[in-house]
C-alpha positions as CSV (number, residue, x, y, z in Angstrom):
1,X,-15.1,2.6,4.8
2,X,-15.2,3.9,1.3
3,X,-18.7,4.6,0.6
4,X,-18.5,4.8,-3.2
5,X,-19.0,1.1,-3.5
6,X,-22.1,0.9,-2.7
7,X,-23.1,3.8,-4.6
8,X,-23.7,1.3,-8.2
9,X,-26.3,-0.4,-6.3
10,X,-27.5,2.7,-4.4
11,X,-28.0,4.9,-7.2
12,X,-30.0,2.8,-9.5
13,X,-32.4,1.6,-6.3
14,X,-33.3,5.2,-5.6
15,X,-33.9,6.3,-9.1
16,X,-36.2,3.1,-9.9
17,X,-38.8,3.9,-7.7
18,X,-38.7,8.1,-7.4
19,X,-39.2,7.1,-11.4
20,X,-42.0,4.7,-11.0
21,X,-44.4,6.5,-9.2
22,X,-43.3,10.4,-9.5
23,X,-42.1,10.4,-13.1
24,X,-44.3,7.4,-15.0
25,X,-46.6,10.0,-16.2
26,X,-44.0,12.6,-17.6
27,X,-42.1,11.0,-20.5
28,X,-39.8,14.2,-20.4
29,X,-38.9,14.2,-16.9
30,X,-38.4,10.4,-16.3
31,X,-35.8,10.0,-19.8
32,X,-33.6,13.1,-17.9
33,X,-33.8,11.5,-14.3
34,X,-32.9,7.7,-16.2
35,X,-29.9,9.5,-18.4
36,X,-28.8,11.4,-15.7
37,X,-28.6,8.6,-13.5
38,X,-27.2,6.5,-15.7
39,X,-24.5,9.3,-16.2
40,X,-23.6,9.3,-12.7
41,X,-23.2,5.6,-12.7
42,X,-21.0,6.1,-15.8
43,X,-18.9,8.5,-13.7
44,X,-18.9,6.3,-10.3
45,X,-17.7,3.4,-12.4
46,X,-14.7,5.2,-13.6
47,X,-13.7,6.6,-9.9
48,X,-14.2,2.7,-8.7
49,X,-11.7,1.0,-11.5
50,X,-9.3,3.9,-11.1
51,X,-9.6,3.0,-7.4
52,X,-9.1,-0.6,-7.9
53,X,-6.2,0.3,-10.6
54,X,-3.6,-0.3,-7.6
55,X,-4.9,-3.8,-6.8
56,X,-6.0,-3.1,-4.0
57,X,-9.0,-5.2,-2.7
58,X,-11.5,-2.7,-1.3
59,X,-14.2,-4.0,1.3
60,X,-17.5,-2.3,1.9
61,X,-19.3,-3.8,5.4
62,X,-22.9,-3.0,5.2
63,X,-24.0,-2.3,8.9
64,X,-20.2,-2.9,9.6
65,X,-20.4,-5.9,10.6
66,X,-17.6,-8.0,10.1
67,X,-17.4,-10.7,7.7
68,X,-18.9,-13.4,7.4
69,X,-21.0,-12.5,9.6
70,X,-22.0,-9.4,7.7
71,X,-23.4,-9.1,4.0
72,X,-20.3,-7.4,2.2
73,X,-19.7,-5.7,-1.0
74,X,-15.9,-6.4,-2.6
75,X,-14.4,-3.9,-5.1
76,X,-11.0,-5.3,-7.0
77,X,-10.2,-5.0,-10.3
78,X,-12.7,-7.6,-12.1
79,X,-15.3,-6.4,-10.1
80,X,-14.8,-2.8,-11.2
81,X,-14.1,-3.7,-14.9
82,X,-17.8,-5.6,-15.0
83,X,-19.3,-2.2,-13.1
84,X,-17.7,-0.1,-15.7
85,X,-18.6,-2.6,-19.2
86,X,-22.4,-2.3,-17.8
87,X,-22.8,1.4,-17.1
88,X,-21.3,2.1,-20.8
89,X,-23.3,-0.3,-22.3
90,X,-26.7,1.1,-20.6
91,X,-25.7,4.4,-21.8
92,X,-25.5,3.5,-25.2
93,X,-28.5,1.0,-24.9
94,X,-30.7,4.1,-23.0
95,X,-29.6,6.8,-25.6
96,X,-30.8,4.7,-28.3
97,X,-34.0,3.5,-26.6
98,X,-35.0,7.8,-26.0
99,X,-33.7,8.5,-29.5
100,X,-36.2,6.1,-31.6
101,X,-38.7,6.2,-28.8
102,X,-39.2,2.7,-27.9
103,X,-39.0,3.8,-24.1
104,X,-42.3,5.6,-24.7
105,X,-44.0,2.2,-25.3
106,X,-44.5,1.7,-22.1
107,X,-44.7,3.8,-18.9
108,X,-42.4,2.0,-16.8
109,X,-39.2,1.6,-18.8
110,X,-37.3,3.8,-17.0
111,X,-37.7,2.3,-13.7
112,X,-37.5,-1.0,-14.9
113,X,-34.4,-0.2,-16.7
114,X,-32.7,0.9,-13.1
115,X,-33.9,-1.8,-11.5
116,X,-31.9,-4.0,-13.8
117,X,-28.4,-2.0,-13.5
118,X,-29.2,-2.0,-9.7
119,X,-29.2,-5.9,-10.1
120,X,-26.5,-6.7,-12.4
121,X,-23.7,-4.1,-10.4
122,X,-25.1,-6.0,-7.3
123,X,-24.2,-9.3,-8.6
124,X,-20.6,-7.9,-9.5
125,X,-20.2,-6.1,-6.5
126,X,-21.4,-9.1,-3.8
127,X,-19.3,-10.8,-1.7
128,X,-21.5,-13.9,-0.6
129,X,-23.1,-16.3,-2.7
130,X,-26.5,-15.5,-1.1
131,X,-26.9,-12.0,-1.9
132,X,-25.5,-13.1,-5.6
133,X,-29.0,-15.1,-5.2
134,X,-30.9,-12.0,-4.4
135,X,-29.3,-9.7,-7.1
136,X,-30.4,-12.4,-9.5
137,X,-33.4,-12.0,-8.5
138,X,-33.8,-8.4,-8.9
139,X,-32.7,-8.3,-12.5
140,X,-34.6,-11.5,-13.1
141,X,-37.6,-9.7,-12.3
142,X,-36.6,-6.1,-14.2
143,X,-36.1,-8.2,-17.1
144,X,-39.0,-9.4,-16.9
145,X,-41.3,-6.9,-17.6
146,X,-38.0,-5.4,-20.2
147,X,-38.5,-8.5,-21.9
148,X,-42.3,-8.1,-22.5
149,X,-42.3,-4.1,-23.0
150,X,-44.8,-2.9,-25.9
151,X,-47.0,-6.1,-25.8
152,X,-47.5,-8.5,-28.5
153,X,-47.9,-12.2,-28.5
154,X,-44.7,-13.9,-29.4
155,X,-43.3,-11.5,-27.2
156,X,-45.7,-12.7,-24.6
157,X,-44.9,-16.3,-25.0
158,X,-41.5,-15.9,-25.3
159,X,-41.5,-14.5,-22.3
160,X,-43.1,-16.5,-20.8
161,X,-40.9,-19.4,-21.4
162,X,-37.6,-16.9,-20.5
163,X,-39.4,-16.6,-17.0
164,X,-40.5,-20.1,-16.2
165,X,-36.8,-21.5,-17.6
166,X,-34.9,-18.7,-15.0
167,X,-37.9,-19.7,-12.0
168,X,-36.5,-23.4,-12.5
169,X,-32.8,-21.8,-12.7
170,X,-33.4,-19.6,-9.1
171,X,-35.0,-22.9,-7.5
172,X,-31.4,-25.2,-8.4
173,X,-29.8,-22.1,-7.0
174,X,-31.7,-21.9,-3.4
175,X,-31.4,-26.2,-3.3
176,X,-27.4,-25.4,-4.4
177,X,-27.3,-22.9,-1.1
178,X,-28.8,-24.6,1.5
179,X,-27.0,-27.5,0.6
180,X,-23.8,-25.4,0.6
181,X,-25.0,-23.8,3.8
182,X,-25.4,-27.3,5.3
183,X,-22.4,-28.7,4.4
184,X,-20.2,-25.8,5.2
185,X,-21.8,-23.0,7.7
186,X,-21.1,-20.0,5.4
187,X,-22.0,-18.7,2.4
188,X,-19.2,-15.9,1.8
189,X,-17.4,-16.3,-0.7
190,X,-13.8,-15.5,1.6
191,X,-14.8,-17.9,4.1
192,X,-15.9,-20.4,1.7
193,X,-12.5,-20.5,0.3
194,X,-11.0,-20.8,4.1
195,X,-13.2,-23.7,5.4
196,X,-13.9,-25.8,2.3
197,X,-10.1,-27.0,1.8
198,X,-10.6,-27.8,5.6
199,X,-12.8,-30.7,5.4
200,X,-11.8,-34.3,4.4
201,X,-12.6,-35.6,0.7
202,X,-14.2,-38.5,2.1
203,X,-16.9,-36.3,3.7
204,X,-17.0,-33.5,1.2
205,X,-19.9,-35.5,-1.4
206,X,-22.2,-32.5,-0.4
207,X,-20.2,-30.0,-1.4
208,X,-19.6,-31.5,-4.5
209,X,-23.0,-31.4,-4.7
210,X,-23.4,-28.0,-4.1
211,X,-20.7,-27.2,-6.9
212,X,-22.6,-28.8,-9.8
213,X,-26.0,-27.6,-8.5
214,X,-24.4,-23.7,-8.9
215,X,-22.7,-24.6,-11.9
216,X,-26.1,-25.8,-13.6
217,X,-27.2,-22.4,-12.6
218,X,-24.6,-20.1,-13.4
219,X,-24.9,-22.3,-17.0
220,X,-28.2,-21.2,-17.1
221,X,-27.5,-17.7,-16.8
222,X,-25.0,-18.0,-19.6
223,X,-26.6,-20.0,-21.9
224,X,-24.8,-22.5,-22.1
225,X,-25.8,-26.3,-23.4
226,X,-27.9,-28.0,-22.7
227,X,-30.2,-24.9,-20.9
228,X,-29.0,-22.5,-23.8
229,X,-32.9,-22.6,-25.2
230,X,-34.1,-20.2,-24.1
231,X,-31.9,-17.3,-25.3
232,X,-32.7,-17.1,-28.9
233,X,-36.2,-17.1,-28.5
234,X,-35.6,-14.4,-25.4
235,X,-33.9,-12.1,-27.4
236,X,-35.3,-12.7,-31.2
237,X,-38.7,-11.6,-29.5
238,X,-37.9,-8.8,-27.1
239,X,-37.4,-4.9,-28.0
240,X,-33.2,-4.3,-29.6
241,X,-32.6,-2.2,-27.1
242,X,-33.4,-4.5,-24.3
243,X,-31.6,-7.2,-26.6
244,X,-28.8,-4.8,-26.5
245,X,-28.9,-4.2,-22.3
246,X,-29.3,-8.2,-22.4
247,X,-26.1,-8.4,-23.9
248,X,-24.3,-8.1,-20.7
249,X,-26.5,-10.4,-18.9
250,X,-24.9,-13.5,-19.6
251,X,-22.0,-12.4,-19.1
252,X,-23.2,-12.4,-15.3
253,X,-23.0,-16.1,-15.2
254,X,-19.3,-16.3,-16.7
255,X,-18.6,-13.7,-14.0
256,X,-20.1,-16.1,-11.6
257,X,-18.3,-19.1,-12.9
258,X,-15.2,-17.1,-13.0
259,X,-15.1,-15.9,-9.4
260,X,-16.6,-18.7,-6.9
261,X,-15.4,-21.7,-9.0
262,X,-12.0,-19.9,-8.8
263,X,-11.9,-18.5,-5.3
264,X,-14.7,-20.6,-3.4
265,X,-13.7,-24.1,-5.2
266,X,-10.5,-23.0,-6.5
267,X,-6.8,-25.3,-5.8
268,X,-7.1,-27.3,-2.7
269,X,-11.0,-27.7,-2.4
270,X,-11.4,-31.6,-1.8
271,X,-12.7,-33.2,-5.0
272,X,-14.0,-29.7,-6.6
273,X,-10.8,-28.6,-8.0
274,X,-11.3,-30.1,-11.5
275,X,-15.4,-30.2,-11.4
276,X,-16.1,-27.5,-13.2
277,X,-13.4,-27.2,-15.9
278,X,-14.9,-30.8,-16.7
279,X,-18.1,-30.3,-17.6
280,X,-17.9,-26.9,-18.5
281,X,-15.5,-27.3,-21.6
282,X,-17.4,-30.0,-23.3
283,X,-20.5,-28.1,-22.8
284,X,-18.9,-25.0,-24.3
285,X,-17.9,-26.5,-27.1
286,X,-21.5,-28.4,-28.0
287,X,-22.6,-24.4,-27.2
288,X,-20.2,-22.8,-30.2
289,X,-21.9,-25.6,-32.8
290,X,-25.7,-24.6,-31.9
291,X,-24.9,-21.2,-31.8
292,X,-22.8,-21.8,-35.7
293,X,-25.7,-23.2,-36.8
294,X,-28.3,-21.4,-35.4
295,X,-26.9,-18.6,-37.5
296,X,-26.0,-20.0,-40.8
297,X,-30.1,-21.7,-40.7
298,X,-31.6,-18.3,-39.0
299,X,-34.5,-17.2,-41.9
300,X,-34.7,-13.8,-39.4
301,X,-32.2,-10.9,-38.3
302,X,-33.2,-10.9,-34.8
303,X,-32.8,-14.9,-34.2
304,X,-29.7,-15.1,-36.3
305,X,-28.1,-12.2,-33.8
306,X,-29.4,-13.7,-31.0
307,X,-27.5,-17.3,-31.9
308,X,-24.7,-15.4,-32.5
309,X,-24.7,-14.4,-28.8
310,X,-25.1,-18.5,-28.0
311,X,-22.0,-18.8,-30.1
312,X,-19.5,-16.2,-28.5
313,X,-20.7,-17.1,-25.1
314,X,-19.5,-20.7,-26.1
315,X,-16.1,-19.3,-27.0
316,X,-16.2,-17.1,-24.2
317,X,-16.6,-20.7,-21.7
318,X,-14.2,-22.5,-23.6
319,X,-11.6,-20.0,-22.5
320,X,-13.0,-20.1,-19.1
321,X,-13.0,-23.7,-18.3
322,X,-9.5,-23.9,-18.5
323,X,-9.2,-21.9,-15.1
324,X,-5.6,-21.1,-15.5
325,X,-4.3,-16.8,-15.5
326,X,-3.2,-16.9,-19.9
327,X,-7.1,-18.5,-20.6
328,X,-8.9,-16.1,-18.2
329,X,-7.2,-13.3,-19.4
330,X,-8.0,-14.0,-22.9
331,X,-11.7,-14.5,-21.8
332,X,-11.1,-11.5,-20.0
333,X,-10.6,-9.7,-23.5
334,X,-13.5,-11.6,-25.7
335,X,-15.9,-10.9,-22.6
336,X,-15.8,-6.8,-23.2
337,X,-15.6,-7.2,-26.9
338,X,-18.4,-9.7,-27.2
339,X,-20.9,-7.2,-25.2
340,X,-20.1,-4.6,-27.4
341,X,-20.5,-6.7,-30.3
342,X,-23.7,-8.1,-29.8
343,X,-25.3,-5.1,-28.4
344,X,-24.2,-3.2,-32.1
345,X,-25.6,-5.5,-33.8
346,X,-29.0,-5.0,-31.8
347,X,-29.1,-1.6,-32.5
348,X,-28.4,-1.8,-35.9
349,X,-30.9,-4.4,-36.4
350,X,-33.8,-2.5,-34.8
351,X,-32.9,0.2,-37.0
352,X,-32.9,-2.0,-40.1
353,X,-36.0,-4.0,-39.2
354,X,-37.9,-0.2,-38.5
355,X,-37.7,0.7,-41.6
356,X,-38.5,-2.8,-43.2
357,X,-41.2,-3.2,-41.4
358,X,-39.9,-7.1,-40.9
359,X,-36.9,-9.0,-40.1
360,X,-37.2,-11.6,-42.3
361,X,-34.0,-12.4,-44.6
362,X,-35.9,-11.9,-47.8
363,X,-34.8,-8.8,-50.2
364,X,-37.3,-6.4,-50.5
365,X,-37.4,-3.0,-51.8
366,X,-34.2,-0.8,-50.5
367,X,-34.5,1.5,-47.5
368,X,-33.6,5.0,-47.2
369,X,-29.4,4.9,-46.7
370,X,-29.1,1.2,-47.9
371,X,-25.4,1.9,-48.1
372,X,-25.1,3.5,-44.4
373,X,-27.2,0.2,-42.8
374,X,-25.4,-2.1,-45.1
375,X,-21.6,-0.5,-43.8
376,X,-22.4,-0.7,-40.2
377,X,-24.4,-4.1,-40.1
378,X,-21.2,-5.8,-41.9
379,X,-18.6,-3.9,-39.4
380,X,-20.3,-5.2,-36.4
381,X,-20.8,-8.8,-37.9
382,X,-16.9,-8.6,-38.4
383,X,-16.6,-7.8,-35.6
384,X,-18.9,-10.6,-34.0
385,X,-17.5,-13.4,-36.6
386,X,-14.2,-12.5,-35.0
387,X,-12.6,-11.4,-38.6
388,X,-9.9,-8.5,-38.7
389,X,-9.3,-5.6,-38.3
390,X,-11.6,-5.3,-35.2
391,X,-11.4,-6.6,-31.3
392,X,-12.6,-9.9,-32.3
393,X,-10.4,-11.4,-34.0
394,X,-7.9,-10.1,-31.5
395,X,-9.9,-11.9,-28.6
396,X,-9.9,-15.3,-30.7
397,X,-6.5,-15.0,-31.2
398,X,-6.1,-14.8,-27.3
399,X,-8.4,-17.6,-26.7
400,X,-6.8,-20.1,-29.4
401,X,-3.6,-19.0,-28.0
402,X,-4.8,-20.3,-24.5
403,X,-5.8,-23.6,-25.4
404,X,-3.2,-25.2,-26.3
405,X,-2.9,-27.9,-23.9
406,X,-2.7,-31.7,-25.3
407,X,-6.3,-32.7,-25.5
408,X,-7.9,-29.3,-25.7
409,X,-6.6,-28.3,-28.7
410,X,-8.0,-30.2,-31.4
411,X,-11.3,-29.7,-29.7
412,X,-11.0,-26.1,-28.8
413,X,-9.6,-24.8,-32.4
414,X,-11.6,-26.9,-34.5
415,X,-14.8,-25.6,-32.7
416,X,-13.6,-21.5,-33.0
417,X,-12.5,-21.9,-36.4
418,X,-15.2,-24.2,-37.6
419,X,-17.7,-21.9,-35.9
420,X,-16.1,-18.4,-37.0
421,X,-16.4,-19.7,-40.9
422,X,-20.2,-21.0,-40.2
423,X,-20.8,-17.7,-38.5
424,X,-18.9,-15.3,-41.5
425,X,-21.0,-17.2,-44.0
426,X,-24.4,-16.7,-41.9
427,X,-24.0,-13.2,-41.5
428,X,-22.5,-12.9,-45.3
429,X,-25.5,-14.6,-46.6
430,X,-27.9,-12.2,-43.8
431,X,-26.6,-8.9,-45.3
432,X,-26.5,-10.1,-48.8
433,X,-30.3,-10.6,-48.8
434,X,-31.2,-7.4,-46.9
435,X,-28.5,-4.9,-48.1
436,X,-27.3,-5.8,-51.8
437,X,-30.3,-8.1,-53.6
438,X,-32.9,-5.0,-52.1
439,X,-31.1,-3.0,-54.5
440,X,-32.4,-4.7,-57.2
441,X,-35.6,-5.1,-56.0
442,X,-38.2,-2.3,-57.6
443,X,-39.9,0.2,-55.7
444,X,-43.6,-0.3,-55.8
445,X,-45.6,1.6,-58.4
446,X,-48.0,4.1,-56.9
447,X,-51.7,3.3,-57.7
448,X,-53.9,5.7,-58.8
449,X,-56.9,6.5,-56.2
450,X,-54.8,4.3,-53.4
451,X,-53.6,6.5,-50.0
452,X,-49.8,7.2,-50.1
453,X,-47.5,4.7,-48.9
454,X,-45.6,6.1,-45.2
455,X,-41.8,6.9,-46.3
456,X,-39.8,5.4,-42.8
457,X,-38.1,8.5,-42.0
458,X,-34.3,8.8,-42.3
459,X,-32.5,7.9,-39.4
460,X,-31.0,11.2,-37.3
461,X,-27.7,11.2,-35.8
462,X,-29.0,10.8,-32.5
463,X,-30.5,7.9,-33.6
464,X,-27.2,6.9,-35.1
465,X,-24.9,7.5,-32.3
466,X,-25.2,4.6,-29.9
467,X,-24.6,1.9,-33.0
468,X,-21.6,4.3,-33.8
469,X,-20.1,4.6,-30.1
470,X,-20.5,0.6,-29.7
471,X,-18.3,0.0,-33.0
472,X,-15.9,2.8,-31.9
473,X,-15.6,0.9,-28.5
474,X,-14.6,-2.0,-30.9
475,X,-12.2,-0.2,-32.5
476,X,-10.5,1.3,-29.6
477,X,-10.1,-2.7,-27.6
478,X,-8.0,-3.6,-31.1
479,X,-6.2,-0.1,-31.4
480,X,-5.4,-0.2,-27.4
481,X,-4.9,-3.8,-27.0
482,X,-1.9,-3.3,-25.1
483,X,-3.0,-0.8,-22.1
484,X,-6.1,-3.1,-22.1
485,X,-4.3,-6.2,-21.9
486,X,-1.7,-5.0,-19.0
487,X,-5.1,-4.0,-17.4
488,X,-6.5,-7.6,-17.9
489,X,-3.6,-9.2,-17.0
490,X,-3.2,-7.7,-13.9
491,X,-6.9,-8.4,-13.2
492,X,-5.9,-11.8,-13.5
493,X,-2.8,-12.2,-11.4
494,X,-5.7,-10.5,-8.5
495,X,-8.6,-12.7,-8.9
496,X,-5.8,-15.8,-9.1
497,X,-4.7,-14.4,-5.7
498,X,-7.1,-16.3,-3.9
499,X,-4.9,-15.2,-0.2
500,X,-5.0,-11.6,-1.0
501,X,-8.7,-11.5,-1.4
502,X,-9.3,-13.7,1.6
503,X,-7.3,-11.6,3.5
504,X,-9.0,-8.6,2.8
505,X,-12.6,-10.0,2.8
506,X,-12.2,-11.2,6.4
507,X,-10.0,-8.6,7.5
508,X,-6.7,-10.8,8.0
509,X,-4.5,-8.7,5.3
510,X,-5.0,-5.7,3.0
511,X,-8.0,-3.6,2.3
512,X,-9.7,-0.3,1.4
């Protein structure tokens, strides 16, 4: 067996704890043992997606113990790209966190960081839909106390509400299992796909059942309407760089929807085929208005970003509800861009908000480099908004391309395009009030007698990098679109080759 595989999951699990309780102490220490780890992870995500580069569908048995029997870990193509978009992204999210210190807010940062990358490449990795249940829960609870890092009271409540609103989420999720379990025998997501086109329609009501129950979950997860509440709040109110890490979060539940609706319940599977695609794409589309609106009404940076996020995972599941290979593939493409996206804009905010001491879309007196903030925010909102010449407008192009079907048109392109507009003019009328009426603002006299007022110091190029790297990333998905789209496309031809990943999983055809 290739051992690498495991390693994501491996690596992070180690780290966390050797962090935790040798490390909390010594700020120094524990930011080299988290960026070296996170490094490594970097570099083990490479070796996996040039190993799964050939399409080959790579099995790791933990134990080995055969499946189903076994808990397995699968490595093909989508699974490797998701490994690889998270371990860049926590790199640029972890340098920025060390360079403006917000890691030293709190003594477990660090640990609770790796907890969450051990969580999230668990729930890409998996092969059973229970142990996706238990990597939830891991980064469920690291994101927890991410969420709530540095204190204070909104952040408190709006915690709160992030972790009674995923508790309900978890309990659907155990109710969608056992009934799965019951109705079935298996929870693997290979044997799944072998015994649920086996039993009649007429006795499959359970496992139609199971199929909503999961996709109420995986909606949950991925903020989609009508459970897509909690996000702004969630991410208005936690530390940017955990806003930024939280960026690929959602994206676990379009992973999830993507690979057990389209393996598990995919063609064949009595009376599921069509459930998902059903509900999902009206849902989607409800999900690109709030998140239009949100940001065109948002009186503060950090909401309006965060219903931005509401609104591209809305495109992102229109896309993915069509369940057909030229609409994944085009989600494929706006699911890498809109992580980077989002996360850019978290940075940049934090470093906006910092030296503004407030958030609130209300001009005030210009910061040091004004013009630098004011170029970068409007590059990544471009880039968000889906506008040219970045990766987004290239991913909406994909998308509208996609859904062209009779019936899904008028729906799907009236909700992108209406959206994209609401969302230029939001983030138009955003950087208007921040960047370019501040410079008309006066600075404040001094008063005589009165202590000096603190000068927020300029912000360094480490400082600087991450939200650099992010909008480079951005850049180099529109200037490489091709070798990234014959990547993507082949990663759709394999996860659409629901035989070939059967075959491997249970050890009836090819494998690594």
């Amino acid at each position: 067996m290739m051992h690498w595989i495991i390693l994501p999951v491996i690596l992070p699990a180690m780290l966390a704890p050797l962090i935790a309780f040798v490390m909390r102490y010594d700020m120094p220490l524990a930011r080299t043992a988290s960026l070296a780890g996170t490094v490594t992870l970097l570099a083990v995500a490479l070796g996996l997606a040039g190993m799964a580069a050939d399409g080959t569908t790579h099995v790791y048995r933990l134990g080995d113990w055969p499946a189903p029997f076994g808990i397995v870990l699968v490595l093909d193509r989508l699974s490797a790209l998701m490994v690889l978009l998270t371990a860049a992204l926590a790199l640029i999210v972890l340098i920025h966190a060390i360079t403006t210190g917000w890691d030293a807010k709190g003594r477990h940062f660090h640990a609770l960081f790796q907890f969450q990358l051990m969580g999230i490449c668990g729930a890409f990795l998996t092969g059973d839909i229970f142990n996706l249940f238990v990597f939830f829960e891991v980064l469920l609870i690291a994101s927890y106390g991410l969420m709530i890092h540095s204190g204070g009271k909104e952040r408190i409540r709006a915690g709160l509400q992030y972790v009674v609103m995923n508790l309900a989420g978890s309990t659907l999720f155990l109710f969608a299992l056992g009934t799965l379990y019951a109705s079935t025998g298996t929870l693997n997501i290979a044997d799944l796909a072998v015994r649920i086109p086996e039993i009649p329609a007429e006795e499959a009501a359970l496992v139609r059942v199971a199929t909503i129950l999961l996709l109420l979950v995986f909606a949950v997860k991925a903020a989609l309407f009508p459970v897509q509440f909690w996000l702004p709040a969630t991410y208005a109110n936690a530390p940017a760089p955990v806003a930024a890490l939280f960026a690929i979060m959602t994206k676990v539940g379009a992973y999830a929807i993507l690979r057990i609706h389209t393996t598990a319940f995919g063609p064949g599977s009595p009376g599921t085929e069509d459930l998902a695609g059903t509900w999902l794409f009206p849902a989607a589309i409800v999900t690109i208005a709030i998140g239009a609106f949100g940001v065109l009404g948002a009186k503060r940076l950090m909401p309006l970003i965060a219903f931005s996020v509401v609104g591209s995972m809305g495109t992102l599941l229109v896309a993915v509800a069509a369940f057909s290979p030229g609409a994944t593939f085009a989600a494929l493409y706006y699911m890498v861009h809109s992580t980077f996206a989002a996360a850019c804009l978290f940075l940049i905010a934090d470093l906006v908000i910092t030296r503004r001491s407030q958030d609130s879309l209300t001009p005030t007196a210009p910061t040091m480099q004004n013009g630098l903030f004011a170029a970068l925010f409007f590059a990544a909102a471009i880039g968000m908004a889906g506008m040219p010449p970045l990766s987004g407008f290239l991913g909406k192009l994909l998308v509208l391309d996609a859904l062209r079907a009779p019936g899904v048109i008028g729906w799907a392109w009236t909700a992108i395009l209406a959206g994209s507009l609401l969302t230029i003019v939001g983030f138009a009328r955003a950087g208007s009030a921040i960047f370019w009426k501040s410079t008309a603002m006066p600075l404040p006299e001094p008063v005589e007698g009165a202590p000096p007022v603190a000068v927020p110091p300029r912000a360094t190029a480490g400082e600087l990098a991450p939200t650099m790297i992010a909008l480079v990333a951005l850049a180099g998905l529109a200037i490489f679109a091709g070798p990234v789209s014959s990547y993507l496309e082949a990663t759709t031809t394999q996860l659409f080759d629901r035989s070939g990943y059967v075959g491997a999983v249970l050890g009836t055809g090819e494998e690594g």
